[in-house]
C-alpha positions in Angstrom: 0.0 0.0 0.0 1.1 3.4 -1.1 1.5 6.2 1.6 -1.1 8.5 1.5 0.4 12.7 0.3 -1.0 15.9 0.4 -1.9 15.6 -3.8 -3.6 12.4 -2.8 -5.8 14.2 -0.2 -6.5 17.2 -2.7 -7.3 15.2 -5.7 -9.8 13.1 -3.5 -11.4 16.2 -1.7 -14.3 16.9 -4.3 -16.1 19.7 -2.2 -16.5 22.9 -3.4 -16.5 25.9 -2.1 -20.1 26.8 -1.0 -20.1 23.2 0.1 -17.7 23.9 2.4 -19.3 27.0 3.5 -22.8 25.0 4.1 -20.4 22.5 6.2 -19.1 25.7 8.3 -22.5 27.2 8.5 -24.2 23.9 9.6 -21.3 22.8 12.3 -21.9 27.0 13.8 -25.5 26.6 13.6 -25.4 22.9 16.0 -22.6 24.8 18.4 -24.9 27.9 18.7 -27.8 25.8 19.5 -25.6 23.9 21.9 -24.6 27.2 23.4 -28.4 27.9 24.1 -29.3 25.0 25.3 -26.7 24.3 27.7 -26.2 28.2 29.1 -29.1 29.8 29.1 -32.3 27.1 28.7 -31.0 24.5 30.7 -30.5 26.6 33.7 -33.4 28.8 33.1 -35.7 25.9 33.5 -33.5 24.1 36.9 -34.1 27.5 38.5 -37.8 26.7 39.4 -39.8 23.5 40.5 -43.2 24.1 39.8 -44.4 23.7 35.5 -45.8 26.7 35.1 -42.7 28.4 36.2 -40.3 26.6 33.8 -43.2 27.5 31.0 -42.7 30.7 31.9 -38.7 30.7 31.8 -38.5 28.8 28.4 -40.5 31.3 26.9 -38.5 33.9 28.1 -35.1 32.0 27.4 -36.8 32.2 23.7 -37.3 35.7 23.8 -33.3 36.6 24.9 -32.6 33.8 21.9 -34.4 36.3 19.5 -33.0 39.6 21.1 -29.4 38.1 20.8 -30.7 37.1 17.0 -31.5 40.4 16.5 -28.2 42.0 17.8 -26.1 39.7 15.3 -28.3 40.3 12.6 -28.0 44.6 12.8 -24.5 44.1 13.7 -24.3 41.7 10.3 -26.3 44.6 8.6 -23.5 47.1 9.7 -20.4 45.1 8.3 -22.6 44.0 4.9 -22.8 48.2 4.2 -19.5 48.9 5.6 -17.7 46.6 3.2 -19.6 48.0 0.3 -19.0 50.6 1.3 -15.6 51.4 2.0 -14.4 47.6 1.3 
């Protein structure tokens, strides 16, 4: 058996570009779903025995997930016109 090179590992690597960028955007989107889950649900919901309450703080962990969404999508916003504009 041949050892394996780097032209062996390029010629068999058939992904292109915005297949790589789905791959990126996928593995992000699992580690920022892991992120909310595990630092701000998780403990939202342990904070309070009774089911009403951890109704209440699930619904409210939902509501800082779409504030922080809407933070990173103006702040996206911002560096999109920036770079066309002075990019």
């Amino acid at each position: 058996m041949s050892p394996i090179t780097i032209n062996h590992l390029l010629l068999a690597s058939s992904l292109s570009r915005i297949d790589i960028t789905y791959i990126v955007a996928g593995a992000c989107g699992v580690a920022g779903t892991a992120a909310f889950v595990g630092l701000i649900l998780v403990p939202a919901v342990e904070a309070y025995g009774r089911v009403w309450q951890r109704l209440i703080a699930v619904v409210l962990s939902f509501y800082v997930l779409a504030a922080m969404m809407g933070i990173g999508l103006v702040a996206a916003g911002g560096v999109i016109w920036i770079w066309g504009r002075y990019g």
